[in-house]
C-alpha positions as CSV (number, residue, x, y, z in Angstrom):
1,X,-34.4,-47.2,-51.8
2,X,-33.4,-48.3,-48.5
3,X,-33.5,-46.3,-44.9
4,X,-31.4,-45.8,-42.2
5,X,-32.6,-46.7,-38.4
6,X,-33.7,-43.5,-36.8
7,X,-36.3,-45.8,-34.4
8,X,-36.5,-45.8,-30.1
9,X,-33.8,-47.7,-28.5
10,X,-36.6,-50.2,-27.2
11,X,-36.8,-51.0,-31.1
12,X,-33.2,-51.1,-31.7
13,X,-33.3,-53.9,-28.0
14,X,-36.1,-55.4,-30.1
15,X,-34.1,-56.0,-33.4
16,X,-31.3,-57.5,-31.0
17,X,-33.0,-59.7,-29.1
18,X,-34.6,-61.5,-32.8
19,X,-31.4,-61.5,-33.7
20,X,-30.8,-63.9,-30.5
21,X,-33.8,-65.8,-31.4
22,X,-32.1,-66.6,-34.7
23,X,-31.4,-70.5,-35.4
24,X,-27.5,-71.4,-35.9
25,X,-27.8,-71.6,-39.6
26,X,-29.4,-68.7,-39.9
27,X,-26.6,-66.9,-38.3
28,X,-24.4,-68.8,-40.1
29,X,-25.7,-67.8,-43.5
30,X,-26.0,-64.1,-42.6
31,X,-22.3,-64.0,-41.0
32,X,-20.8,-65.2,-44.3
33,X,-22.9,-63.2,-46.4
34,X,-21.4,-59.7,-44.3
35,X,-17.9,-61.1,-45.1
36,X,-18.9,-61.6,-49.1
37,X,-19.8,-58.4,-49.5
38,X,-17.4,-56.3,-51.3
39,X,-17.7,-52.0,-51.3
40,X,-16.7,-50.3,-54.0
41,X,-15.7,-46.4,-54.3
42,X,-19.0,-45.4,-56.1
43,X,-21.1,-47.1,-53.0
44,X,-21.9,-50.2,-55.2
45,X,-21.7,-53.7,-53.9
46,X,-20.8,-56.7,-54.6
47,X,-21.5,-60.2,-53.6
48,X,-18.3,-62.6,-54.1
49,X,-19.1,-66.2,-54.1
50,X,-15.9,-67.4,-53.1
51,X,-15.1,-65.3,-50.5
52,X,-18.8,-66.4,-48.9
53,X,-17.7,-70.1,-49.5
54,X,-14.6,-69.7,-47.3
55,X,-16.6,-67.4,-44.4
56,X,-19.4,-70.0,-43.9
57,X,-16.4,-72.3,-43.1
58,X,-15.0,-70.2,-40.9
59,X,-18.3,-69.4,-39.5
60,X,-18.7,-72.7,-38.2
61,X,-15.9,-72.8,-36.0
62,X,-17.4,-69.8,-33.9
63,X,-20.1,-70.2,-31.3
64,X,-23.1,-68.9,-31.3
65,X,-22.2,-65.6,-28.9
66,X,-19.7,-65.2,-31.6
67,X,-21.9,-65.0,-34.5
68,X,-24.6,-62.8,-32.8
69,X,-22.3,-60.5,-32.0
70,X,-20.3,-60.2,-35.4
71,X,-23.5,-59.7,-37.2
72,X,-25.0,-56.8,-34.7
73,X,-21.8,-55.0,-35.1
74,X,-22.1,-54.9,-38.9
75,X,-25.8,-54.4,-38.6
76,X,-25.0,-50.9,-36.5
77,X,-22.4,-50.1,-38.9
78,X,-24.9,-50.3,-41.9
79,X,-27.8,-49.3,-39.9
80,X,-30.0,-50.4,-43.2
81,X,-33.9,-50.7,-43.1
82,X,-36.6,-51.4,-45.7
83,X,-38.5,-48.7,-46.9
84,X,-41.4,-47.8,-44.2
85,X,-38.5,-48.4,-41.3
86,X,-40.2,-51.9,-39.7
87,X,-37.5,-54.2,-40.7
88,X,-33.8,-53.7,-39.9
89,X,-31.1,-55.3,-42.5
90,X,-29.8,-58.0,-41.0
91,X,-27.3,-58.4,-43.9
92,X,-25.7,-56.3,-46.4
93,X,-28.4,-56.9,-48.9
94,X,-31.1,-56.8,-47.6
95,X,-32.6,-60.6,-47.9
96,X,-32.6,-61.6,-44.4
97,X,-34.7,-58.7,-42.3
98,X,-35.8,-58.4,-38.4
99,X,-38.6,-56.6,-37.2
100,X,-38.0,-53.5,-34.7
101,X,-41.8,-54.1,-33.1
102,X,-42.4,-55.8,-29.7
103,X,-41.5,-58.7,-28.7
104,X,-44.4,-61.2,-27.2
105,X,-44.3,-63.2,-24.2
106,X,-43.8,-66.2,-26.1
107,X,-40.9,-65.0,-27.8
108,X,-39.4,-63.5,-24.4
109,X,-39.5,-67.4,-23.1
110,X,-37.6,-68.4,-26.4
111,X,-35.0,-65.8,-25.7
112,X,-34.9,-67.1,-22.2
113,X,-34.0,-70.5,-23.0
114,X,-31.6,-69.6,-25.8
115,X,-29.7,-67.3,-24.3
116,X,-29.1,-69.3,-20.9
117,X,-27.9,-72.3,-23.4
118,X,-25.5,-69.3,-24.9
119,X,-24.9,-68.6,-21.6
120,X,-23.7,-72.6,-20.5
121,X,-21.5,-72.9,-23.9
122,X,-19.8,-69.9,-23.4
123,X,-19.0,-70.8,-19.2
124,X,-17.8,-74.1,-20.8
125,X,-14.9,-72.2,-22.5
């Protein structure tokens, strides 16, 4: 059984800002895996392979900011959580989960540093 979010919007800015702290590959994984997944009319699901193949090639080609921001939008379209409502679905499935608690101090600095090398890449474009 899986929730929907119903949480404070400092836990929603939590669950955003680990999604920030995400590593490339990570994103790049969880990207493809929202463009894999296939709805049906009776609300099953469907993971296709190939179509996952082709969208972790195409992920590559997008930058970070990119990535981050495709995922949250399908995140808040699903707006899935694990049973008990700590975790939001970070996919479709329900494999890759981030937590809607604080964030520490030491995970505030890693969000610093990430997001001003986001923030160089993208005024390089």
């Amino acid at each position: 059984m899986v929730w929907q979010w119903s949480h404070t919007a400092d836990g929603i800015d939590n669950v955003r800002t680990r999604l920030e702290l995400q590593s490339r590959r990570w994103l790049v994984t969880v990207y493809a895996e929202w463009q894999a997944r296939i709805c049906h009319e009776d609300e099953e699901e469907e993971f296709c392979d190939r179509k996952y193949r082709a969208a972790r090639k195409q992920a590559r080609q997008l930058d970070d900011v990119a990535l981050i921001d495709a995922v949250w939008d399908s995140m808040c379209e699903l707006q899935s959580c694990e049973n008990g409502g700590h975790e939001a679905w970070a996919c479709p499935f329900g494999c890759h989960l981030l937590s809607f608690s604080w964030i520490s101090e030491r995970e505030h600095r890693q969000l610093e540093r990430a997001v001003s090398g986001r923030n160089k890449l993208r005024s390089e474009h």
